[in-house]
C-alpha positions in Angstrom: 0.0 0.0 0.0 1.1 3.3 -0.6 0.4 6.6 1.0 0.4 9.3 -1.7 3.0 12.3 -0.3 4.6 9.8 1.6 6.5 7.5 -1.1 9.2 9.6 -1.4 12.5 10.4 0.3 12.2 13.1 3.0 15.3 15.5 4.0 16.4 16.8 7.2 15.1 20.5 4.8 12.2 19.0 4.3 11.4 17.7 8.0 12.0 20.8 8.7 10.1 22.9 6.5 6.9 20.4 7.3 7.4 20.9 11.1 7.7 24.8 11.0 5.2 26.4 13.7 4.6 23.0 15.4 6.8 23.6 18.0 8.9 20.7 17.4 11.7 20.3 20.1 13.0 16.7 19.9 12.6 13.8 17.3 13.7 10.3 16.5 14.9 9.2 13.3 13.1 5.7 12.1 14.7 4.2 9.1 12.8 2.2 6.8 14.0 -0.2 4.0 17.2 1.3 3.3 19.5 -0.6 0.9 21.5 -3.2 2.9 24.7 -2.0 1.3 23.7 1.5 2.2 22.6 1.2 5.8 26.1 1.3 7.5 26.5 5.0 5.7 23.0 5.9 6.6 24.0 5.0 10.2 26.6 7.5 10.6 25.2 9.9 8.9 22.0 10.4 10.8 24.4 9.5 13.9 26.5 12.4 13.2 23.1 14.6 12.8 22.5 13.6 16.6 25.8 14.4 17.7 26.0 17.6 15.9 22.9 19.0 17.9 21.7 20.9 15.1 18.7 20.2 14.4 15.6 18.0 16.9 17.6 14.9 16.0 17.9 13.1 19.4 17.8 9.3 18.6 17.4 6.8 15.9 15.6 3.4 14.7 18.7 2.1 12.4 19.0 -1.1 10.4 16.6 -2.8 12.6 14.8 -6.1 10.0 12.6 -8.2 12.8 12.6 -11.2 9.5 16.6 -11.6 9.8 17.5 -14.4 11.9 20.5 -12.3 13.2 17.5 -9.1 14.5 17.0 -10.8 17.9 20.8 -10.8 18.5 21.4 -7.2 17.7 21.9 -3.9 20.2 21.4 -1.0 20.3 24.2 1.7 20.1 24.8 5.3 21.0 25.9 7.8 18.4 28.9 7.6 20.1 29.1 3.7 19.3 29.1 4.4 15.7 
């Protein structure tokens, strides 16, 4: 199913153009079905985007697939464990 305005790749401009006037003051980051051989880059790139403090970036959902046999094994890291 798809959710028309929502199948398309959304900026950190963008988030923050939508969230103007909302009074926004902290967000987490949820990835969803990045390319496997990307997801390692996405990860320390929206990591960096936390640790930077520039924007309501506080946490992140990263790389997380409940189907892998390997998802129940995983942990979950600071920004500072990237």
């Amino acid at each position: 199913m798809t959710i028309r305005g929502l199948h398309r790749d959304f900026k950190v401009d963008d988030y923050r153009r939508a969230g103007e006037g909302l009074n926004i003051v902290k967000a987490i980051y949820m990835e969803v079905d990045v390319d496997p051989t990307r997801q390692e880059q996405e990860a320390r790139a929206v990591a960096e985007l936390c640790r930077r403090g520039q924007s309501v970036l506080a946490a992140a959902v990263i790389s997380g697939r409940p189907s892998s046999d390997r998802f129940a094994g995983t942990s979950s890291l600071s920004p500072e464990g990237l």
